[in-house]
C-alpha positions in Angstrom: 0.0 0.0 0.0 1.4 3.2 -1.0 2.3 5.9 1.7 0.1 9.0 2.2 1.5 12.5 1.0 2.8 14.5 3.1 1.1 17.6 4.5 3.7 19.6 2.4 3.8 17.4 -0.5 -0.3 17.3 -1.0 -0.2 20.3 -2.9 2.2 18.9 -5.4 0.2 18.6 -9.0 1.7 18.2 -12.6 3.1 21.2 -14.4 0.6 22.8 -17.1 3.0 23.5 -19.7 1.6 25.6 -22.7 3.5 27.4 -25.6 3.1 30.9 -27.1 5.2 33.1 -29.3 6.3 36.6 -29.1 7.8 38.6 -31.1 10.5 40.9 -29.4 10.5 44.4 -31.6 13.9 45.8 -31.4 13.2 49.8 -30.5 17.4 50.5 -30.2 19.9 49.2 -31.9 21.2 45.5 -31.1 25.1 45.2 -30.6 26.3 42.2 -30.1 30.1 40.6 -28.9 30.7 36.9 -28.7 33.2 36.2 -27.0 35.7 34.5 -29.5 38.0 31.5 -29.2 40.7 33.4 -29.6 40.5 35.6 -26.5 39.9 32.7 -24.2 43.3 31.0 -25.3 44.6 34.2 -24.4 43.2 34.9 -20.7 44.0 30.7 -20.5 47.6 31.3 -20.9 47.7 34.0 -19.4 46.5 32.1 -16.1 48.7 29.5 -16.9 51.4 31.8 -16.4 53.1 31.5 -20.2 54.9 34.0 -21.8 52.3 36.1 -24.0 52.8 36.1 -27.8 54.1 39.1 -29.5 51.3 41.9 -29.7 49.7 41.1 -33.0 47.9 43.5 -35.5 44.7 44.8 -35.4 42.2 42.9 -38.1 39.3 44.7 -37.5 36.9 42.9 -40.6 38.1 39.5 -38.8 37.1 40.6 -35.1 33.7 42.4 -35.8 33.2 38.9 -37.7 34.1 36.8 -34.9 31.8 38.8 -32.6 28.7 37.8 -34.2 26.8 34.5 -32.9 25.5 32.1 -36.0 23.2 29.6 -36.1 24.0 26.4 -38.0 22.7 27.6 -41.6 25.2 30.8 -41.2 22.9 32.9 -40.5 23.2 35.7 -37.6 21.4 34.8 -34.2 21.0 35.6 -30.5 21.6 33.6 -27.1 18.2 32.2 -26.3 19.1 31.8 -22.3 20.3 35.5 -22.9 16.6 36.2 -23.4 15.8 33.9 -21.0 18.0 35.9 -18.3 16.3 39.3 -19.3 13.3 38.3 -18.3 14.1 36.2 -14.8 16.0 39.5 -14.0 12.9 42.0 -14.6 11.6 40.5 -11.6 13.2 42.6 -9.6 10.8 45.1 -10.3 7.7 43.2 -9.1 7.5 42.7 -5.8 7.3 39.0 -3.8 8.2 37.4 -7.5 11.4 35.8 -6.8 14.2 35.6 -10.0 15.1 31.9 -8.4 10.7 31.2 -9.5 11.1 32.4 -12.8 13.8 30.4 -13.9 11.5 27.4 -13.1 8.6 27.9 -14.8 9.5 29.8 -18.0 11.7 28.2 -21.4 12.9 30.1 -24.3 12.6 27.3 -27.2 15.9 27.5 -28.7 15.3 28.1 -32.8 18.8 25.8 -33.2 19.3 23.3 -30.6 22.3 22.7 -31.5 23.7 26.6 -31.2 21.2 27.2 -28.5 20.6 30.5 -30.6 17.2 32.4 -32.0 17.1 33.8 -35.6 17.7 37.5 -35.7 15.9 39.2 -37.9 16.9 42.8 -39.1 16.7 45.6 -41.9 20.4 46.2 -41.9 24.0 45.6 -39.6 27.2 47.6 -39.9 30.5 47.5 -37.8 31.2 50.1 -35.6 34.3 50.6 -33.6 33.8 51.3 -30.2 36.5 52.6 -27.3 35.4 50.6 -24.0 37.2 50.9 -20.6 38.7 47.9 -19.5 38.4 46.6 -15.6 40.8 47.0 -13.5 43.8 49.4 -15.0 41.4 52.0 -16.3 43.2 51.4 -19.8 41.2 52.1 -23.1 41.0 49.8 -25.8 39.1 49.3 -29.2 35.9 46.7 -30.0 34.5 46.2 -33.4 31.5 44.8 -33.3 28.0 44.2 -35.3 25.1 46.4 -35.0 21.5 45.5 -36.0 19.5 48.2 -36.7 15.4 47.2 -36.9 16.0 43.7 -35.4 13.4 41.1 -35.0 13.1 38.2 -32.8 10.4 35.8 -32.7 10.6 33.6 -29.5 8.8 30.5 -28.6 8.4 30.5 -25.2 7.5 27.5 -23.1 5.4 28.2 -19.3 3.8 26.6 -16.4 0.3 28.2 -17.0 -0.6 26.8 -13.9 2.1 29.4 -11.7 2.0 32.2 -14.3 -0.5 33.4 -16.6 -0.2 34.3 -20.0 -0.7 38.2 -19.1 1.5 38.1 -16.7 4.6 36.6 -18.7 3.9 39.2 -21.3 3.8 41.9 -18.9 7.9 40.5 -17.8 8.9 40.5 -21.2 7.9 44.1 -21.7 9.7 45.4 -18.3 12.8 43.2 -19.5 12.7 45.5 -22.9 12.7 48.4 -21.4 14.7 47.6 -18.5 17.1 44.9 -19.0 17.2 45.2 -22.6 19.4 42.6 -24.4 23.2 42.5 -25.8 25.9 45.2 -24.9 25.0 48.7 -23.4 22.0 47.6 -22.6 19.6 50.0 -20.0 20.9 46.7 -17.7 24.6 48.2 -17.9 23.9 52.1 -18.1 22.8 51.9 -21.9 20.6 52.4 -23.8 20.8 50.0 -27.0 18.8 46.6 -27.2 15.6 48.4 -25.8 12.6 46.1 -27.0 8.9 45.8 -27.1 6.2 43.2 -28.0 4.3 43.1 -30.9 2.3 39.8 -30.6 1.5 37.5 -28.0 -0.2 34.1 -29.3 -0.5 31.2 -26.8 -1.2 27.6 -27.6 -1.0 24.5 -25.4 2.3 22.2 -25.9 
């Protein structure tokens, strides 16, 4: 005969998983900055205390390349848990809605599985070359990196309808685009690029 439930454990049910889709409507530009190969080889030696290779020239078509993220058909994407994060993080701004509770009950649907990327979608991109402030020294240094102008991001997001509604997760994805924001300089880090809004919400059970 099977044991009884707990007092604590009697309100345990199955999740009610359900899909919808949004589409994230970039308002600022997108600028994005993968961080390559090549500079984690670097910091590795570095840590591993071996003597640093001669400083080499600049190649700034090759770097603004390497920042971008690409899904397996070559085309440009975006971190889906990076969308993911924007979101668990707007929660700061609702009160008694823990970041540690979002993270449970809400899935961004990778669009390759195998990248873990969504399809960007834009009207043009452009390299721009940036001066950024490293940590630490205070010394200046050059970026080149990709900026989407009029981006586009449809996300299929998975939820546990029965701990959040379908209102509710829309209204976190708008705070996350106008508070979090996505990619670098973001409103999250004192920018004000990757700002985005909704433009459709359609929900659907799994």
């Amino acid at each position: 005969m099977p044991s009884k439930p707990t007092k604590q454990a009697a309100g345990i049910t199955l999740p009610q998983f359900k899909l919808t889709k949004m589409t994230l409507i970039g308002e600022t530009p997108l600028i994005v900055h993968r961080f390559a190969e090549k500079a984690k080889k670097q910091i590795l030696s570095k840590q591993q205390g071996k003597n640093p290779k001669k400083k080499e020239f600049r190649e700034p078509e090759k770097e603004y390349e390497a920042a971008k993220y690409k899904l397996s058909d070559g085309s440009d994407g975006f971190p889906a848990l990076c969308i993911k994060q924007a979101v668990v993080d707007s929660a700061r701004f609702f009160d008694d809605l823990p970041m540690t509770f979002l993270r449970g009950v809400i899935f961004i649907v990778p669009d390759d599985l195998d990248t873990g990327l969504m399809k960007l979608d834009y009207s043009h991109e452009e390299m721009v070359e940036d001066t950024i402030r490293l940590s630490g020294g205070g010394t200046s240094d050059l970026r080149y990196r990709p900026y989407y102008y009029d981006w586009k991001i449809k996300a299929q997001v998975k939820y546990d309808a029965g701990l959040i509604t379908l209102d509710q997760l829309g209204a976190l994805f708008v705070r996350a685009g106008m508070s979090q924001g996505l990619g670098e300089w973001r409103p999250e880090r004192n920018g004000q690029n990757g700002i985005f809004n909704i433009e459709e919400v359609v929900g659907k059970k799994s």
